[in-house]
N, C-alpha and C positions, 0 to 999 in steps of 0.2 A: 304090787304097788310099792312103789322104793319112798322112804324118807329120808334117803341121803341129801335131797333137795332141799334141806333146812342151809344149807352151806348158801344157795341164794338168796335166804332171807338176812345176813350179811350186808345185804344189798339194800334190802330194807331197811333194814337198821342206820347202815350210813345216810341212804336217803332223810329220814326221818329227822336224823339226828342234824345233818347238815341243813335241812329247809329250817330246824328251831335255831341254830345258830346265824342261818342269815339271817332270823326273822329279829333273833336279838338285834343284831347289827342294825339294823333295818329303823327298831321301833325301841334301843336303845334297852264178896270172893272172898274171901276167906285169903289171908296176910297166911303163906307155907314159911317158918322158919329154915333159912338157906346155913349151908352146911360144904362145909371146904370139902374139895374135890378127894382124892385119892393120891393123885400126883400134883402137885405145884410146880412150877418150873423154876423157881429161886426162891428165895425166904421173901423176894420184894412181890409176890406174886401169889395169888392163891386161884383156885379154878372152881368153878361150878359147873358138874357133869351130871348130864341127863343120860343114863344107861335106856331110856325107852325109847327116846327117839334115837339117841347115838351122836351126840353131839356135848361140848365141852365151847367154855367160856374162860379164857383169862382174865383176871384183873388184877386189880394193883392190892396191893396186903391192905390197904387201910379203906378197900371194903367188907373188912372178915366180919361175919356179923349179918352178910346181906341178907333181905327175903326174897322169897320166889312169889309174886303174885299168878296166881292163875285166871285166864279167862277164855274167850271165845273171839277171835277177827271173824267178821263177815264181808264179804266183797259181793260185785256184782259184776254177771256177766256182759261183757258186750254184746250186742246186736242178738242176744239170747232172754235180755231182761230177767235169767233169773238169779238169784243169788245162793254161794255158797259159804261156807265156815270151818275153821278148824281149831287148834288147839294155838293158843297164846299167852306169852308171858311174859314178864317184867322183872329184870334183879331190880330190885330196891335200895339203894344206897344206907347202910344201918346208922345212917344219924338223918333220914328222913321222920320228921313228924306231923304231925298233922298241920301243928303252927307253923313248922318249918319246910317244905316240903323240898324234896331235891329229886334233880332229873332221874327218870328211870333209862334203863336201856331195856328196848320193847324189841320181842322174836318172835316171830309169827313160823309157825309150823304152816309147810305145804306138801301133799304128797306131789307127787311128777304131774299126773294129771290133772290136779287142781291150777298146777303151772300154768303147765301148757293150754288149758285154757283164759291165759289171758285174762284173769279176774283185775277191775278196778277195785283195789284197797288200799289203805293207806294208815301206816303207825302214827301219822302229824296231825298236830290240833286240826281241826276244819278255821277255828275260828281264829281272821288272823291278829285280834286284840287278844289274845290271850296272855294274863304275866309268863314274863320267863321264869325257868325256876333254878336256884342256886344247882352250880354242879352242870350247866348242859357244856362247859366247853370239855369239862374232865371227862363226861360221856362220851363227845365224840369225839376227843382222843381215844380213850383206848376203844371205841369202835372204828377209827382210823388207820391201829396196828393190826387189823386183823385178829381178833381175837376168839374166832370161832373154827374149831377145831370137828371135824367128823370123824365117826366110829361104825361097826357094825353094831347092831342096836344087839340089845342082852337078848333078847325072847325072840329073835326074829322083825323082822316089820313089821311096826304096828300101825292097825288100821284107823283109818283117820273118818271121821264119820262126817 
């Protein structure tokens, strides 16, 4: 099972990011302490790199500081009715607070075959009054620049339950 197929969630990502900024338009776990990558690609830039799935994140230096949230996507099958999950996460912008909140960028891990079968999921609020939160255009800029980068993973492929 390959998890190079995180580079589609990308896809996700943009989708996500792009239906919370038309909706602006429109309507007007445990917190993992995040930690700068190994290579950055300029001083205006720092990375966050997942050696276990094998994938790397750019951003802009003035989110040094980010967190990693951890959690679980669940989807459901088509014309199969059942549902599957994997492994998902969020960088956190480091001047998000509780009082203040600011947009995450949300990655949903898939292995190939979770793909390929065609699960309904989705990273976007359901509900379409939901406030917007400070920061979704700066999100989906730089998930607009492509800022996901694939690796072979440290350990081999890991398995996705």
């Amino acid at each position: 099972m390959e998890v190079r197929l995180v580079v589609l969630t990308i896809a996700v990502m943009s989708i996500s990011l792009s239906v919370r900024a038309q909706q602006t338009a429109a309507s007007a776990s445990e917190n993992q302490q995040g930690r700068l990558g190994a290579a950055a690609r300029d001083e205006r830039t720092i990375e966050y790199t997942n050696s276990t799935y094998g994938f790397s994140v750019t951003l802009p230096a003035s989110w040094k500081g980010y967190r990693i949230i951890w959690s679980t996507w669940q989807g459901h099958l088509p014309g199969e009715g059942g549902t599957i999950h994997g492994p998902a996460l969020q960088i956190r912008h480091p001047k998000w607070t509780a009082e203040n909140p600011r947009e995450d960028i949300p990655i949903m891990i898939y292995s190939i075959a979770q793909w390929k079968a065609n699960p309904i999921v989705s990273a976007a609020p359901i509900d379409p009054d939901f406030d917007e939160l400070e920061g979704v255009e700066e999100a989906v800029t730089i998930v607009s620049h492509n800022p996901l980068r694939t690796f072979a993973p440290q350990d081999g492929v890991p398995k996705l339950r």
